[in-house]
N, C-alpha and C positions, 0 to 999 in steps of 0.2 A: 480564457474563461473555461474550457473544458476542462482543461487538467485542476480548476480548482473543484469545479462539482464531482470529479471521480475522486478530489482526496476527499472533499466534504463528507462524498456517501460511503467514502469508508469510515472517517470519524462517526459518522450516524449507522453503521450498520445497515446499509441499505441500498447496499451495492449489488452488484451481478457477480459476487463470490457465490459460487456452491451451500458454501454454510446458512453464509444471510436468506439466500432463496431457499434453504432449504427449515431454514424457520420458519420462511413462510408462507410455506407450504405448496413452492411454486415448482420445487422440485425433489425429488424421491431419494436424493446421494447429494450427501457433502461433500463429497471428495474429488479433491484435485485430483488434475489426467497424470498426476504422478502416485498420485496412490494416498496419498495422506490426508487429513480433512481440510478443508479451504478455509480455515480461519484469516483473519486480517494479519494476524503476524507471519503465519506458515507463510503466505503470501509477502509482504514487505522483506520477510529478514531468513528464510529457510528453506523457498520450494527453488527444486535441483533445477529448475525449468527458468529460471531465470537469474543463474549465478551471475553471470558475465553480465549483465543488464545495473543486479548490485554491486557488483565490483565499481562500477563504472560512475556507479552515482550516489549511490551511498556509503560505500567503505573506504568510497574517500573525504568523508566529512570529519573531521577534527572531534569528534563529540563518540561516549559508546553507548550505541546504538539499542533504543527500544522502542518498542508500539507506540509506548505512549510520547514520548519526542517523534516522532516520526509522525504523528496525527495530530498533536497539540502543538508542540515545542516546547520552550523551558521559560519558565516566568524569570530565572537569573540570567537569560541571555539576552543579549542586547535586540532589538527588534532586527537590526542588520543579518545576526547571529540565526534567529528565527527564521528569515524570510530568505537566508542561504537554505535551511535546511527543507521549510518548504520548497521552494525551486528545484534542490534536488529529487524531492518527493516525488515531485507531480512529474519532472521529466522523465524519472524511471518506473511511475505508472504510465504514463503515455506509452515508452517505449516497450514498455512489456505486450502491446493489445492485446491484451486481456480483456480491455473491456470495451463495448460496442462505441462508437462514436458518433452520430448523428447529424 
């Protein structure tokens, strides 16, 4: 159940990314501890902080890869096809801890 509310709030923007908080207005800098702004893609598919995490789980998905399959999935794949690529999602936001767990 966790890893599906941390992909949910990132499909809603409404996450504990940098960016999102800093929309609104909960905090002063966007920017990832690697230097670049905390968007939801920087994050899924681009910050140097957790290469080996997406090697691991998502560049081995069959499919090329973007935000929006990665937070929606694809209306032509099959729900099996979807709900591999969710599961991969949410296991390599879990394993990033990036974000707080309760």
């Amino acid at each position: 159940r966790t890893k599906q509310i941390l992909h949910s709030r990132l499909q809603m923007s409404c996450s504990s990314l940098n960016s999102h908080l800093f929309s609104k207005n909960v905090t002063e800098n966007p920017s990832c501890a690697c230097g670049h702004i905390e968007i939801t893609s920087h994050f899924l598919l681009n910050c140097s902080r957790y290469s080996d995490l997406r090697n691991r789980f998502l560049y081995s998905l069959p499919y090329r890869l973007s935000v929006d399959l990665l937070l929606y999935g694809d209306p032509t794949l099959t729900i099996e096809q979807n709900s591999n690529i969710f599961k991969s999602v949410q296991n390599y936001i879990l394993c990033t801890k990036r974000f707080k767990i309760r």
